[in-house]
N, CA and C of each residue as an Amber inpcrd file, in Angstrom:
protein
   120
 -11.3330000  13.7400000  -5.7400000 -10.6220000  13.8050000  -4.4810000
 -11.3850000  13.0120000  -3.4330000 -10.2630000  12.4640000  -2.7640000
 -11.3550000  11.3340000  -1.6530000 -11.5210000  12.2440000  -0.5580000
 -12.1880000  11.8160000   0.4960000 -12.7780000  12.5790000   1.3810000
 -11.7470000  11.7780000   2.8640000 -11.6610000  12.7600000   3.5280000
 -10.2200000  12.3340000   5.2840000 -11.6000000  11.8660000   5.3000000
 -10.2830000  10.5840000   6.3130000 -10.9440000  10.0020000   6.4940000
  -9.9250000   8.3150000   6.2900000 -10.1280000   7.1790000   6.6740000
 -10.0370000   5.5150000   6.3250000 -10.5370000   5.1430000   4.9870000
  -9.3000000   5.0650000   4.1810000  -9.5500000   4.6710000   3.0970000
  -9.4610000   3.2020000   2.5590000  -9.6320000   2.5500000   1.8640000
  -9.3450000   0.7780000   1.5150000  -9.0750000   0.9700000   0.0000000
  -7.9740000   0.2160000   0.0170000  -7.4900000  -0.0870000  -1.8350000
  -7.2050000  -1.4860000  -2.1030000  -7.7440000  -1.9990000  -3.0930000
  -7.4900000  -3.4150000  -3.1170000  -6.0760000  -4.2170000  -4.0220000
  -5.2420000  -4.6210000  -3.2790000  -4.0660000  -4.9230000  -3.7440000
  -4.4210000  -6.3510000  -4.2710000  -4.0740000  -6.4430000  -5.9320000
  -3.7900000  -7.9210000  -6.1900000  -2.5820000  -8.1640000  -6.2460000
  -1.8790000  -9.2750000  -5.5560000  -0.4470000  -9.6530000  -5.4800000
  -0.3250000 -11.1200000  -6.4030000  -1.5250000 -11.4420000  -6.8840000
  -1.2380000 -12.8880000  -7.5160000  -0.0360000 -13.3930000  -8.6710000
   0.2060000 -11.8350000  -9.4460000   1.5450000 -12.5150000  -9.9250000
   2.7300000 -11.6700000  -9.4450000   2.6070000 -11.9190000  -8.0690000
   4.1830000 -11.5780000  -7.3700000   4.4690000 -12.6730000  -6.5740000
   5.6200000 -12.7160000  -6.6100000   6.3290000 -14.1010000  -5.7630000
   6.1440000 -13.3520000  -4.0190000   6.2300000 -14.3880000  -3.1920000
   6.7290000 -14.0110000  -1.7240000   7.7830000 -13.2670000  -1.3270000
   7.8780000 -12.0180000  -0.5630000   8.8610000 -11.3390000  -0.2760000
   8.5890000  -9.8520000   0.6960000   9.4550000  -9.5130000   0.8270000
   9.5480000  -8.0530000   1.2570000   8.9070000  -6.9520000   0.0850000
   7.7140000  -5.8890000   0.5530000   7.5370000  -5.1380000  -0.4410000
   7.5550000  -3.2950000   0.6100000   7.8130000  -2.7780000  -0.1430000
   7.9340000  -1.6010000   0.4100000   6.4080000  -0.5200000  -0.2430000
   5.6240000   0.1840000   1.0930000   4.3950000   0.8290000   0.4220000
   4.8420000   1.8640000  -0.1100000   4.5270000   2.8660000  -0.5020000
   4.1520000   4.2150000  -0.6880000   2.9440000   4.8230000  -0.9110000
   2.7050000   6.1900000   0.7600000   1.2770000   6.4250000   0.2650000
   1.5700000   7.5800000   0.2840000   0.3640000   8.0400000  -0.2470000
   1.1470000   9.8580000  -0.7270000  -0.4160000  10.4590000  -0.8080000
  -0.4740000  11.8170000  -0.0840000  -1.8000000  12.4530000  -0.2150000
  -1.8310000  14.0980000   0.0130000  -1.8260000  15.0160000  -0.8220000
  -1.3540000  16.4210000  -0.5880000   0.2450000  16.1680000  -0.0520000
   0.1200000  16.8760000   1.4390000   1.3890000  17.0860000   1.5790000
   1.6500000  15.8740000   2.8170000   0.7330000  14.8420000   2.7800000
   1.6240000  14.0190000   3.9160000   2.1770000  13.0450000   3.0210000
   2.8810000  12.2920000   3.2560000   3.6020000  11.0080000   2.1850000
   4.0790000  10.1680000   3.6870000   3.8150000   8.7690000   3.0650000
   4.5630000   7.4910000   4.1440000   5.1260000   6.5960000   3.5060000
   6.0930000   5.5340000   4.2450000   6.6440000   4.3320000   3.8050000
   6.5410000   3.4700000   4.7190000   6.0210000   2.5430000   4.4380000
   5.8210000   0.8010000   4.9880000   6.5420000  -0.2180000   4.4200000
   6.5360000  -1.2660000   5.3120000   6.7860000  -2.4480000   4.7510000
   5.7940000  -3.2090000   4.7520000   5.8760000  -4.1260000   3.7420000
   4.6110000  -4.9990000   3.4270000   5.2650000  -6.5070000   3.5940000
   4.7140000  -7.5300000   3.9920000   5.0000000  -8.6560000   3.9780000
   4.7300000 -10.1320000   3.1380000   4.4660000 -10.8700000   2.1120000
   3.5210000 -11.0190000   1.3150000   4.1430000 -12.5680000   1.2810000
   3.4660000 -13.1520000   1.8930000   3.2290000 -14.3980000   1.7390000
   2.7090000 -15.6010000   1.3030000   3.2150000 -16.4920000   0.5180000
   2.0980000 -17.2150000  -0.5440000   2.2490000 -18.4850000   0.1150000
């Protein structure tokens, strides 16, 4: 279990094309959705 707090995860996108991506983060009971932007 990670500790509250700012966490960092390292996304490789190298074999995804450019586009709209949608996040999902999820931790006990909070959960979110983002948009991601990903540009090559």
């Amino acid at each position: 279990m990670w500790a509250a707090g700012c966490q960092r995860v390292t996304f490789d996108a190298g074999h995804l094309p450019s586009g709209m991506y949608l996040v999902r983060m999820s931790a006990s009971d909070f959960q979110a959705t983002g948009k991601m932007l990903l540009l090559k």
